[in-house]
C-alpha positions as CSV (number, residue, x, y, z in Angstrom):
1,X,-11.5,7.8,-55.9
2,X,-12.8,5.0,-53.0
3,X,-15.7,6.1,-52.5
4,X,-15.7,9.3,-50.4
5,X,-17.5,12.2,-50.9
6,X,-14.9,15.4,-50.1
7,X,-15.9,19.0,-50.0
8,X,-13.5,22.4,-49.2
9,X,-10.8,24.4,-50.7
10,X,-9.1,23.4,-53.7
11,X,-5.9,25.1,-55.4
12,X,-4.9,23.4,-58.9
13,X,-7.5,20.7,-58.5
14,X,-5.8,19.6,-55.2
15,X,-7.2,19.9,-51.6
16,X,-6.0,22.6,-49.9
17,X,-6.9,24.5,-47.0
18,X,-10.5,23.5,-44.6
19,X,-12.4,20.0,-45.9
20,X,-14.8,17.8,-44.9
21,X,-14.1,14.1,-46.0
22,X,-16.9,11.6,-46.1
23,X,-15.6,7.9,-46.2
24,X,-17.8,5.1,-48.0
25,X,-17.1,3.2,-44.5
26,X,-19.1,5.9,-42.7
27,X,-16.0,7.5,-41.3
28,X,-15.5,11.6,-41.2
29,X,-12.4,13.5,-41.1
30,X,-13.2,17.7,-41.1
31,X,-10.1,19.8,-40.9
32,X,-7.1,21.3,-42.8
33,X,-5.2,19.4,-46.0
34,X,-2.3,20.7,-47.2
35,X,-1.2,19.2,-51.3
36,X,-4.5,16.6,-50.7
37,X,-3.3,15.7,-48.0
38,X,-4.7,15.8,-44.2
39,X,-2.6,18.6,-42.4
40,X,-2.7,20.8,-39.4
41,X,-5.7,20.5,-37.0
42,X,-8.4,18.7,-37.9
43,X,-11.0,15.8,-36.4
44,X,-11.5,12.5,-37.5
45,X,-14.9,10.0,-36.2
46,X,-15.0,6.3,-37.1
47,X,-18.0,4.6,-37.6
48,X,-17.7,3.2,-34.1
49,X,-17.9,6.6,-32.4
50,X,-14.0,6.7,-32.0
51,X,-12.3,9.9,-32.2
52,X,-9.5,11.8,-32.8
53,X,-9.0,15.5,-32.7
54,X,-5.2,17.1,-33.1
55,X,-2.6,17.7,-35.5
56,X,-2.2,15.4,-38.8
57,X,0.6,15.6,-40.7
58,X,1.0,13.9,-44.4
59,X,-2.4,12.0,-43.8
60,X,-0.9,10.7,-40.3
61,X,-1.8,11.3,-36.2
62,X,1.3,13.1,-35.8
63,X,2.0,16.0,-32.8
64,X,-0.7,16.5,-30.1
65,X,-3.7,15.1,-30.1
66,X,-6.5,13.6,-27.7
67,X,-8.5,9.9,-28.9
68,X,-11.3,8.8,-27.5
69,X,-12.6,5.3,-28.0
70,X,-16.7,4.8,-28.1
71,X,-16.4,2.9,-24.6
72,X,-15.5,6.5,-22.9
73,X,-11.5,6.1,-22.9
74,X,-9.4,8.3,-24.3
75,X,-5.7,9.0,-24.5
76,X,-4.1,12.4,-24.5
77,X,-0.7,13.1,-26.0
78,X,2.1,13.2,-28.9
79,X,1.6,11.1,-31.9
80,X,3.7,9.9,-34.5
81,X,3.0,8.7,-37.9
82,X,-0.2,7.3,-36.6
């Protein structure tokens, strides 16, 4: 893989259902995956303290969802395909 360490449900050796992700950059997605993929609700923190929590679709920000950047902004509202 590239270097992340991932841990959760699997269903024919493919992610499916709640995961945790652990990215060689330091980054960390916990949440649902649906066919490997990130899917439903689920959080994911950057290395820099960025956030977002809400809906992912096809490994994608897509539907609601609230971002916050590490300087205390944050953004609430539809995504779409990041």
């Amino acid at each position: 893989m590239n270097g992340s360490v991932i841990e959760g449900q699997w269903f024919d050796d493919v992610q499916e259902g709640m995961g945790v992700e652990e990215m060689a950059d330091g980054s960390k997605y916990q949440g649902m995956y649906a066919r490997g993929k990130r899917s439903g609700q689920g959080v994911l923190i950057w290395k820099d303290g960025s956030k977002y929590e809400g809906q992912w679709s096809n490994n994608q920000m897509n539907g609601q969802g609230i971002f916050s950047w590490s300087d205390g902004r944050n953004y609430q509202g539809d995504y779409l395909n990041d």
